[in-house]
C-alpha atoms as a printed R data frame, in Angstrom:
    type eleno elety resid chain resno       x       y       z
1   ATOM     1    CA   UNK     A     1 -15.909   5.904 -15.474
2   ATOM     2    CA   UNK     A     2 -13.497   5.296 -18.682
3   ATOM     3    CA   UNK     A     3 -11.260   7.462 -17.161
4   ATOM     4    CA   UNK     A     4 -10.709   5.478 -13.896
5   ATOM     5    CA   UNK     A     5 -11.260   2.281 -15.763
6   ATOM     6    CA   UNK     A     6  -8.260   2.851 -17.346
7   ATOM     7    CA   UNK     A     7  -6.384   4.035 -14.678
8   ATOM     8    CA   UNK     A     8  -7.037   0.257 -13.350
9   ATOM     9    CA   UNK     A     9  -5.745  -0.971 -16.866
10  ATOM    10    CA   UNK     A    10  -2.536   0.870 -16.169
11  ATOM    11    CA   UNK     A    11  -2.132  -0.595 -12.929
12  ATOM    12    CA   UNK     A    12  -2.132  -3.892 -14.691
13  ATOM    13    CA   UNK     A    13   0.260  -3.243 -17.755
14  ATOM    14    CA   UNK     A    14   2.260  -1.838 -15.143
15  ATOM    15    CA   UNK     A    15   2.347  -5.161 -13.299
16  ATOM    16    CA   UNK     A    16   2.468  -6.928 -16.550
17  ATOM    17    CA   UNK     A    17   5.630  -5.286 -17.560
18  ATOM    18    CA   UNK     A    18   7.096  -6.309 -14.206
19  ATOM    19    CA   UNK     A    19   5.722 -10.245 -15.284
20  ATOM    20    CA   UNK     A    20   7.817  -9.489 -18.734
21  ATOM    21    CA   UNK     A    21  11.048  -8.270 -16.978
22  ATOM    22    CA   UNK     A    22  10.914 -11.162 -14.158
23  ATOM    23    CA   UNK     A    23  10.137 -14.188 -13.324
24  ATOM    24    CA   UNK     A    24   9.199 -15.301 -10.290
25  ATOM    25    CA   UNK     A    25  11.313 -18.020  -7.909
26  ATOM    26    CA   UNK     A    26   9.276 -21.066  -6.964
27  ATOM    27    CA   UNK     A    27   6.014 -20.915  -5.315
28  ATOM    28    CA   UNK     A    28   2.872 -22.064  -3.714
29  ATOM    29    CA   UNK     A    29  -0.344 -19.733  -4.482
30  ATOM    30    CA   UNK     A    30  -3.865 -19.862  -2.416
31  ATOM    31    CA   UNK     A    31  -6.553 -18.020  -3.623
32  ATOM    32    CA   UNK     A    32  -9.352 -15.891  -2.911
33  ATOM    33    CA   UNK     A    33  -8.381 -16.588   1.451
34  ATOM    34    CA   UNK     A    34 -11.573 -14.702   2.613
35  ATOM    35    CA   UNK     A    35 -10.178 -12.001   5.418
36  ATOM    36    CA   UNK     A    36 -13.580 -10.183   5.963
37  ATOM    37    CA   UNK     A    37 -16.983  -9.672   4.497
38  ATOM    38    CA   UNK     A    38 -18.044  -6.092   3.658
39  ATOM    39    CA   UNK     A    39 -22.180  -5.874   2.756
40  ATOM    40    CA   UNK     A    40 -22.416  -9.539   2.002
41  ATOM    41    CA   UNK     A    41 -19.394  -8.993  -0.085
42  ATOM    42    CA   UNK     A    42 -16.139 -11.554   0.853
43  ATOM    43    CA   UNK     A    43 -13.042  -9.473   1.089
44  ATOM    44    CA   UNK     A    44 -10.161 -11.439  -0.175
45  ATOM    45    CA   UNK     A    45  -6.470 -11.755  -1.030
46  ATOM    46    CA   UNK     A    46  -3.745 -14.150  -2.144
47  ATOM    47    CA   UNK     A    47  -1.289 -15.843  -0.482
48  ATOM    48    CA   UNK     A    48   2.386 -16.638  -2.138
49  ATOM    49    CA   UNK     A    49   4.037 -19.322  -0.523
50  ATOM    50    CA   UNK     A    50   7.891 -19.500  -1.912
51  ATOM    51    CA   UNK     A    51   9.682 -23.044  -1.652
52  ATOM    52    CA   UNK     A    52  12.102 -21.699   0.924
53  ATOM    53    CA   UNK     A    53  10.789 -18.879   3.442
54  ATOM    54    CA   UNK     A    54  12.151 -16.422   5.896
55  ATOM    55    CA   UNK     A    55   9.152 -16.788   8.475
56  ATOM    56    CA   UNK     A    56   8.597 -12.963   7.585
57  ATOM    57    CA   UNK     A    57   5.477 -12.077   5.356
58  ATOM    58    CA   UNK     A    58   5.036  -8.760   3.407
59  ATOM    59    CA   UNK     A    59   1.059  -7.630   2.168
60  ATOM    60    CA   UNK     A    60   0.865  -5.952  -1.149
61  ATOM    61    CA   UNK     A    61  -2.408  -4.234  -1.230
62  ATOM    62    CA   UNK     A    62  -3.436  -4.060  -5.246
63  ATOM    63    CA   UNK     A    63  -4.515  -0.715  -5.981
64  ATOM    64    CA   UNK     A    64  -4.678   1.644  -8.604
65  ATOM    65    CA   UNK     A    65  -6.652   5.200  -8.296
66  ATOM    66    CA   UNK     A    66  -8.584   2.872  -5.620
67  ATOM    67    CA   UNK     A    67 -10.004   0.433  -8.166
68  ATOM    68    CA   UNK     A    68  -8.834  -2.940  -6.632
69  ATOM    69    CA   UNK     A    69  -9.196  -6.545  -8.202
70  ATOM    70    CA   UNK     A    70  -7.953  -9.800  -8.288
71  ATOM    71    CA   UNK     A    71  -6.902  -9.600 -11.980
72  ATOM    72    CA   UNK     A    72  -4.361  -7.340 -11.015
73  ATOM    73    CA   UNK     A    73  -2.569  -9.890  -9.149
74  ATOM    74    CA   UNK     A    74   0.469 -11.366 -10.828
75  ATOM    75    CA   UNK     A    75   2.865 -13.317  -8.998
76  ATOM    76    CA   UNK     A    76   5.864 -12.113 -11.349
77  ATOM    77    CA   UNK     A    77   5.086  -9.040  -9.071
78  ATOM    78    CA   UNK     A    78   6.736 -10.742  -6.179
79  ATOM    79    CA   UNK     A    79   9.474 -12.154  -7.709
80  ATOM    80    CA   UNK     A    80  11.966 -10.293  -5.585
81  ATOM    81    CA   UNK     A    81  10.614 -10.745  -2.463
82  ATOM    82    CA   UNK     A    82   9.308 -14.427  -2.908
83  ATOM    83    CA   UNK     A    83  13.334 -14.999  -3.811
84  ATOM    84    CA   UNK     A    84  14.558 -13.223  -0.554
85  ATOM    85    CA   UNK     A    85  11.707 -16.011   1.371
86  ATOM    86    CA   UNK     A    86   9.170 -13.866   2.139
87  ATOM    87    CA   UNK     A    87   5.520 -14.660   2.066
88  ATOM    88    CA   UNK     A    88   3.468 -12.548   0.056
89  ATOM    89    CA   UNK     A    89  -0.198 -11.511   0.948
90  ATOM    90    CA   UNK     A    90  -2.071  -9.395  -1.980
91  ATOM    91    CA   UNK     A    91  -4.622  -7.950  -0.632
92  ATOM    92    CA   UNK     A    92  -7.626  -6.973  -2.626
93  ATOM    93    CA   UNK     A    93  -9.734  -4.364  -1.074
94  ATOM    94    CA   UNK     A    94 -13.543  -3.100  -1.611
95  ATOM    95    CA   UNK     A    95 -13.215  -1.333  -4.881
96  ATOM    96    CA   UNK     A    96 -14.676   2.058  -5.803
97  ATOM    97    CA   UNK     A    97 -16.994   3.254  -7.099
98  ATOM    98    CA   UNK     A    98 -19.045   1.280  -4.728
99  ATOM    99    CA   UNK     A    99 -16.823   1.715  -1.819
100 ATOM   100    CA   UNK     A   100 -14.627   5.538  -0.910
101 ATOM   101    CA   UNK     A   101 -11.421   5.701   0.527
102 ATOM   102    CA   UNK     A   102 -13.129   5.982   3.800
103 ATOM   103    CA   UNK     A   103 -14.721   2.892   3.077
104 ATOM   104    CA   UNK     A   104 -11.782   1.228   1.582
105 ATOM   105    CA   UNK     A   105  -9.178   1.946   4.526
106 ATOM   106    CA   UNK     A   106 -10.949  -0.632   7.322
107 ATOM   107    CA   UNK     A   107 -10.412  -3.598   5.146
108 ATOM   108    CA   UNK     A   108  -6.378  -2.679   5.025
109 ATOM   109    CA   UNK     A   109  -7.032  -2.749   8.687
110 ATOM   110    CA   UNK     A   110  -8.887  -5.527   8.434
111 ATOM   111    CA   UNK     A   111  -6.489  -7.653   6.162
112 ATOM   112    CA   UNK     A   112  -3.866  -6.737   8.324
113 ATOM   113    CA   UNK     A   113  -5.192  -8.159  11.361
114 ATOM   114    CA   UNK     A   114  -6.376 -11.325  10.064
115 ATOM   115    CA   UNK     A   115  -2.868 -12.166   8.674
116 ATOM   116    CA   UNK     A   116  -1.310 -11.284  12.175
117 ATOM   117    CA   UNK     A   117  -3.908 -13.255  13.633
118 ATOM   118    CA   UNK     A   118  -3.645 -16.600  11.483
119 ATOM   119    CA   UNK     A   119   0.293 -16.014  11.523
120 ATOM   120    CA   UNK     A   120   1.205 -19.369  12.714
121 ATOM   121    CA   UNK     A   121  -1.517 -21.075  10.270
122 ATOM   122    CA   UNK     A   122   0.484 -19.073   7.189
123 ATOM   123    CA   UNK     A   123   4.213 -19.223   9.623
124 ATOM   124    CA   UNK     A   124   5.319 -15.871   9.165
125 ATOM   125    CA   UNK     A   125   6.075 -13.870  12.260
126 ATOM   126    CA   UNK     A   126   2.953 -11.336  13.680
127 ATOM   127    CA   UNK     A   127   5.457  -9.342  14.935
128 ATOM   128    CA   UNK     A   128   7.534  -8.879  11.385
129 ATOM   129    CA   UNK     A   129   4.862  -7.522   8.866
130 ATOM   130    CA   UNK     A   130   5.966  -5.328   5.778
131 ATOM   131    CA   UNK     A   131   3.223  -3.246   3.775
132 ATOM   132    CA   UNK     A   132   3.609  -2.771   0.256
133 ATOM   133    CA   UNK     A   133   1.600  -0.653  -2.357
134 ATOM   134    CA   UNK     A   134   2.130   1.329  -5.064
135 ATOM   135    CA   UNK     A   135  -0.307   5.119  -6.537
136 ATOM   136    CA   UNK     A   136  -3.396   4.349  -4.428
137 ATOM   137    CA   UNK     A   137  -1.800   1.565  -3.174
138 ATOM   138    CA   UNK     A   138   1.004   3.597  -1.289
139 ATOM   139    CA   UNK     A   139  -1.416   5.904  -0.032
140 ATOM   140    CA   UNK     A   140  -3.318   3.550   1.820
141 ATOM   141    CA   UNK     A   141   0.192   2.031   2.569
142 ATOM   142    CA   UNK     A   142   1.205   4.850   3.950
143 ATOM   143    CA   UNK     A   143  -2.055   5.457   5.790
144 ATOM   144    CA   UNK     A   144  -1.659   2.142   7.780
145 ATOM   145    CA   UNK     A   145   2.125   3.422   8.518
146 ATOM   146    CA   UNK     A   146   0.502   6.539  10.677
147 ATOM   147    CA   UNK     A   147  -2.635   4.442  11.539
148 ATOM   148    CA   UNK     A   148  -2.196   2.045  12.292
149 ATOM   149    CA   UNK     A   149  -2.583   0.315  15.720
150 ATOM   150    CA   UNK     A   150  -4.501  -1.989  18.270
151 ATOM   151    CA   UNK     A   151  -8.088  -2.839  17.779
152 ATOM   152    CA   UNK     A   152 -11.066  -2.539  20.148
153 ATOM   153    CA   UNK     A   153  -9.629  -5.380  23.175
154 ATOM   154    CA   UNK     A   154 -13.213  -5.840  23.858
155 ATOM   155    CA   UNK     A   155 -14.572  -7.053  20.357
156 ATOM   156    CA   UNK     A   156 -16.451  -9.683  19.629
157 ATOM   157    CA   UNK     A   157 -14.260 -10.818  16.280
158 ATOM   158    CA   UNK     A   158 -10.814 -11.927  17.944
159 ATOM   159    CA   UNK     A   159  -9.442 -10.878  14.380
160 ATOM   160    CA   UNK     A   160 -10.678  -7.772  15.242
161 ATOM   161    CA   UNK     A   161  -8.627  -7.206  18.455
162 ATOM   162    CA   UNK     A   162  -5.489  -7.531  16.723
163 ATOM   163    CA   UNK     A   163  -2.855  -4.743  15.727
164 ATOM   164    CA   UNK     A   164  -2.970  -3.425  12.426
165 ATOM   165    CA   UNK     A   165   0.484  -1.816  12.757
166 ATOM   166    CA   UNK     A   166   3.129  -2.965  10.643
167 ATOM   167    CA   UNK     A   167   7.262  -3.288  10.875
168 ATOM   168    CA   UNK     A   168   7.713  -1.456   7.530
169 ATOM   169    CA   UNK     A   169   6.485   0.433   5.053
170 ATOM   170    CA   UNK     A   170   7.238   0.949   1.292
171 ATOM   171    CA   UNK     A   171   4.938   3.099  -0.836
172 ATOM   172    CA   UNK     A   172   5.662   3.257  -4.378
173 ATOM   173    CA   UNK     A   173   4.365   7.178  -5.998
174 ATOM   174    CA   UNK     A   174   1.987   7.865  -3.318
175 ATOM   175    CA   UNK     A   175  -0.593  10.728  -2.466
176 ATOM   176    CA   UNK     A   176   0.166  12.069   0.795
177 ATOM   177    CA   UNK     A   177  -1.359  15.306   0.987
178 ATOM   178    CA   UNK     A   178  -4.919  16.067  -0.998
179 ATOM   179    CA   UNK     A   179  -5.316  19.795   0.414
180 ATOM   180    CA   UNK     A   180  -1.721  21.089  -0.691
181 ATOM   181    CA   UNK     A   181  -1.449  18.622  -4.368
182 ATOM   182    CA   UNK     A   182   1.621  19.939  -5.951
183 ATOM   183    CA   UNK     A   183   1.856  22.877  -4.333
184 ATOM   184    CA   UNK     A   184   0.596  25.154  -1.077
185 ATOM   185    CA   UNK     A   185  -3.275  25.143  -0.708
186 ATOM   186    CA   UNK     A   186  -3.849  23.114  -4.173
187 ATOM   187    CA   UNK     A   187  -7.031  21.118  -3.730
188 ATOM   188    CA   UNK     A   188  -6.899  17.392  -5.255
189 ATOM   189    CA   UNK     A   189  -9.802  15.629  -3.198
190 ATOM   190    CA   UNK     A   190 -11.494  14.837  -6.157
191 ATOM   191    CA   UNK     A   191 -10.739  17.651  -7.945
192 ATOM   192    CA   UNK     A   192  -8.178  19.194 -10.066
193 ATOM   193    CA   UNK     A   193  -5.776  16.778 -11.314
194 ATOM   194    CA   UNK     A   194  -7.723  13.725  -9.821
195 ATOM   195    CA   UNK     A   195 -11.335  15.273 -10.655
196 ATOM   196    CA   UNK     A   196 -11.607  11.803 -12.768
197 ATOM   197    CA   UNK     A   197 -11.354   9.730  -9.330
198 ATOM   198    CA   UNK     A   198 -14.373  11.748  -8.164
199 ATOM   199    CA   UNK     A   199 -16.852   8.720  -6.647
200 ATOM   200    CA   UNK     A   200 -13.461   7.429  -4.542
201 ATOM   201    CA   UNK     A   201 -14.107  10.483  -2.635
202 ATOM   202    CA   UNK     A   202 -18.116  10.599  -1.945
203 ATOM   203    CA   UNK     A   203 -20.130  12.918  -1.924
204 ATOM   204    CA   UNK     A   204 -18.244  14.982   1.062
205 ATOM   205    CA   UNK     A   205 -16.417  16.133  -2.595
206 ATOM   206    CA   UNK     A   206 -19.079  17.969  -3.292
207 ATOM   207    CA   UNK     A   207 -18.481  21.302  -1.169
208 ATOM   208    CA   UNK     A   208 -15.432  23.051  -0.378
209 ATOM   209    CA   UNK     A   209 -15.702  22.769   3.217
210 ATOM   210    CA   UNK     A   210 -16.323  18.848   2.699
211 ATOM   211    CA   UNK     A   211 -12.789  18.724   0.715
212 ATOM   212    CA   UNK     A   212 -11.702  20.102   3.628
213 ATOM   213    CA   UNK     A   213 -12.914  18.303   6.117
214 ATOM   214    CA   UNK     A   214 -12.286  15.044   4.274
215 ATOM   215    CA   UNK     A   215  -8.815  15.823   2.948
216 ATOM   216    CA   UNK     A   216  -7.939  15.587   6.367
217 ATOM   217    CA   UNK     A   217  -9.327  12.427   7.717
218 ATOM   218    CA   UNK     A   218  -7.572  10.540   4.586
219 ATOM   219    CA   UNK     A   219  -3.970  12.513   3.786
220 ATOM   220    CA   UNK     A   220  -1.502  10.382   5.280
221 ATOM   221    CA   UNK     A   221   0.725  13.985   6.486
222 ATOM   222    CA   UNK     A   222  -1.544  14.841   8.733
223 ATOM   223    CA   UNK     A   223  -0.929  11.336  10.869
224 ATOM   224    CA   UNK     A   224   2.807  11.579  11.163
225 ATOM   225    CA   UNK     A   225   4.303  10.883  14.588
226 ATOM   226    CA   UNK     A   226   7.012   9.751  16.189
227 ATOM   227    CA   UNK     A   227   7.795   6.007  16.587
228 ATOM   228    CA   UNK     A   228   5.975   4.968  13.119
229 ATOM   229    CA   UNK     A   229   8.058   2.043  11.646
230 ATOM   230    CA   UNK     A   230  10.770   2.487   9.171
231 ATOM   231    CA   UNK     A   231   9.113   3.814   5.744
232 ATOM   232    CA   UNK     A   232  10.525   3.390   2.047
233 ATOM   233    CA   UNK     A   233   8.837   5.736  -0.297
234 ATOM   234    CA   UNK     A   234  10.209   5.279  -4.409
235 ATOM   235    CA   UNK     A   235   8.996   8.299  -6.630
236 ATOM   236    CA   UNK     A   236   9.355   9.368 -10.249
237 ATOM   237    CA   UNK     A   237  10.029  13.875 -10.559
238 ATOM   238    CA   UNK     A   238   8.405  14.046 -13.538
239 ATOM   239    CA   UNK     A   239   5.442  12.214 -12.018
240 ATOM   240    CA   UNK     A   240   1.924  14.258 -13.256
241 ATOM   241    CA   UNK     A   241  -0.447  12.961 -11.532
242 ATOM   242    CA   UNK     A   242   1.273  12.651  -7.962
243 ATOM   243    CA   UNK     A   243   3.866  15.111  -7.965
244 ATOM   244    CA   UNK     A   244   6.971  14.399  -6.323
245 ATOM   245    CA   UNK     A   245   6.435  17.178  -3.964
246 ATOM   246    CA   UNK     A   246   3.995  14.650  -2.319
247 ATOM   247    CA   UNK     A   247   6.631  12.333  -1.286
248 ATOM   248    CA   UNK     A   248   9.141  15.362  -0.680
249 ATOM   249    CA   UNK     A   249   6.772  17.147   2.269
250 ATOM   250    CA   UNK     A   250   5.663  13.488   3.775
251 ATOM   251    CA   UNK     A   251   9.120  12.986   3.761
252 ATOM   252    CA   UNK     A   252  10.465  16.372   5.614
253 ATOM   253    CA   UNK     A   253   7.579  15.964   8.067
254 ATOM   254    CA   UNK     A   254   8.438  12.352   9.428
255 ATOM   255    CA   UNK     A   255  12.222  14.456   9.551
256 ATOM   256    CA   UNK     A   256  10.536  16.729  11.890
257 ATOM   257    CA   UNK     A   257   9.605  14.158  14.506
258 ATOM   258    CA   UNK     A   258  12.863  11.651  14.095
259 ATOM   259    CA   UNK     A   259  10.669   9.014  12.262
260 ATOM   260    CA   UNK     A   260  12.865   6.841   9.404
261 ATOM   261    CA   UNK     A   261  12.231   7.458   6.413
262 ATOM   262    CA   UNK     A   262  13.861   7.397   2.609
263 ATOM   263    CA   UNK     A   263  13.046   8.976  -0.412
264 ATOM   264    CA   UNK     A   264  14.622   7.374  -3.448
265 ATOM   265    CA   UNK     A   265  13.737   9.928  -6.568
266 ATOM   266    CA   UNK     A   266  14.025   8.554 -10.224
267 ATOM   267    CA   UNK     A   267  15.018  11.642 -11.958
268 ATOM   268    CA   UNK     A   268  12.360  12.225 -15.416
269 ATOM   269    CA   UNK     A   269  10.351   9.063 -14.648
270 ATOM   270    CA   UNK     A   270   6.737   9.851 -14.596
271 ATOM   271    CA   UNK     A   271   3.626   7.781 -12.596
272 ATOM   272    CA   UNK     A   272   5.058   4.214 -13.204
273 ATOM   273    CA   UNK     A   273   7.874   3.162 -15.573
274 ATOM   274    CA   UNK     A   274   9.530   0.184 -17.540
275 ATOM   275    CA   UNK     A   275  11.861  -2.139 -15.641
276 ATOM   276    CA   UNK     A   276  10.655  -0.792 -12.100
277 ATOM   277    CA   UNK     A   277  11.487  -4.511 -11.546
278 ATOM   278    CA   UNK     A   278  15.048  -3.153 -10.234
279 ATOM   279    CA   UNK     A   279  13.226  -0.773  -7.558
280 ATOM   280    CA   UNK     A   280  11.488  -3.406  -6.509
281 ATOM   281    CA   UNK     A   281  14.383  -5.615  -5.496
282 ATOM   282    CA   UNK     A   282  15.652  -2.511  -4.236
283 ATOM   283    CA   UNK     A   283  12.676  -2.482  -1.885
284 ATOM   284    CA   UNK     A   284  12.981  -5.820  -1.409
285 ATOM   285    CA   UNK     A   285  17.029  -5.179   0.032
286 ATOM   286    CA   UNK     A   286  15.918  -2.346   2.545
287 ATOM   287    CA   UNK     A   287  12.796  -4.860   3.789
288 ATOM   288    CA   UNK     A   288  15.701  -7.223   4.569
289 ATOM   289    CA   UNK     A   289  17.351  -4.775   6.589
290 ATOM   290    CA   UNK     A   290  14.206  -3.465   8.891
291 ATOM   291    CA   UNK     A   291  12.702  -7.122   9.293
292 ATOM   292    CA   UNK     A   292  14.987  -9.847   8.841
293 ATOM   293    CA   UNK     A   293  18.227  -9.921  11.789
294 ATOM   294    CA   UNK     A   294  21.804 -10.418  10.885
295 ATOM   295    CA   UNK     A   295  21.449 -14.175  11.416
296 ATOM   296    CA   UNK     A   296  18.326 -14.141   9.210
297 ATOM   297    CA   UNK     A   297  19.888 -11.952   6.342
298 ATOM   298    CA   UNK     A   298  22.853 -13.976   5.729
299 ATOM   299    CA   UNK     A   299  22.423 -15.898   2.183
């Protein structure tokens, strides 16, 4: 547990050294917007209103090795993309150890439906929707890029019936494949190098043939088809604990079935680094170009 707790304390001196290197335009925040209850439990996230806005909206999901909080949300963050008008949703998701990444993924779903569905409340566009995250938070950014899709058109909870799809997707260091970590046939799900994420994997950990199974159902490679939307992916090669080979093979298989994609490498920068403030007004550019029109873009 001191391990992963201070994986989530990196995750937020990361952020903080983003709050040191830049500050954010003008804004409106509301907090803890409930999008879904999980166990009696209100799911929640924060919405970042900037003084002038480009009707799109972007969702940062605030994640680090799957720990998830609202203390990790810092608005200095969003700087870049609350100055290019966009309206920023950070979603906070059912944290482990309680919840597993199979547990965790519905309420990405989730959030992601309730923002398309209250779009005209928070006037962004349901049909314009970027997805943000970076370490845990570009896997499951990544997993919502190859997942996701239309609800169930019969359910009871209108939110529910809504796509969870996005427009684009940018994934900062993300895991993409647990069954091949690093190299061919290298098993990471919840063991080896991430051994000290363990209860984010459950108990299907346990057994080889779980691993297996389970690497599977939650490595974003083995979702890749044609006609995802445009994805971003920013990655450090001397990265330890997601090795840029993870970005590199998610990368040649969405080349395999014509799906967009860029890889931006940051030669000897490891899992996070100082002034990744630039990259993320870099991000912030190519969101401009895959949601906002010519008409829009022009400044």
């Amino acid at each position: 547990m001191r391990r992963q707790g201070k994986a989530f304390a990196c995750l937020l001196l990361l952020f903080a050294s983003v709050a040191a290197a830049a500050e954010a335009p003008e804004y409106q925040r509301t907090e803890d917007v409930i999008y879904g209850r999980k166990f009696g439990t209100a799911l929640t996230l924060d919405v970042f209103r900037p003084a002038h806005v480009n009707g799109k909206g972007v969702i940062f999901i605030v994640s680090g090795g799957w720990f998830s909080g609202h203390e990790a949300i810092n608005g200095a963050m969003y700087a870049p993309m609350l100055g290019h008008g966009y309206t920023v949703f950070a979603v906070v998701h059912g944290s482990q150890p309680k919840f597993t990444i199979t547990e965790i993924v519905p309420d990405i779903h989730r959030a992601v439906r309730f923002i398309r569905h209250n779009a005209k409340k928070f006037e962004v566009d349901p049909g314009d929707l970027g997805l943000m995250g970076a370490s845990a938070g570009g896997h499951l950014t990544l997993t919502m890029a190859t997942q996701g899709g239309p609800g169930p058109a019969k359910s009871k909870d209108p939110v529910d019936a809504e796509s969870s799809a996005v427009q684009a997707a940018v994934a900062f260091f993300p895991p993409t494949d647990f069954l091949n970590y690093g190299e061919p046939g290298e098993d990471a799900v919840g063991v080896g190098v991430l051994k000290a994420f363990k209860p984010a994997f459950g108990p299907e950990a346990d057994t080889a043939e779980g691993r297996q199974k389970l690497g599977k159902q939650i490595s974003p490679i083995y979702f890749v088809h044609a006609g995802m939307p445009p994805i971003l992916i920013i990655h450090g090669d001397a990265d330890k604990l997601v090795p840029i080979q993870q970005a590199k093979s998610f990368v040649a298989k969405c080349e395999e079935v014509n799906s967009p994609v860029k890889l931006i490498v940051k030669p000897g920068l490891g899992h996070g680094w100082p002034k990744i403030d630039v990259d993320l007004q870099t991000a912030t550019d190519w969101l401009d170009a895959q949601l906002l029109s010519k008409a829009d873009s022009g400044r």
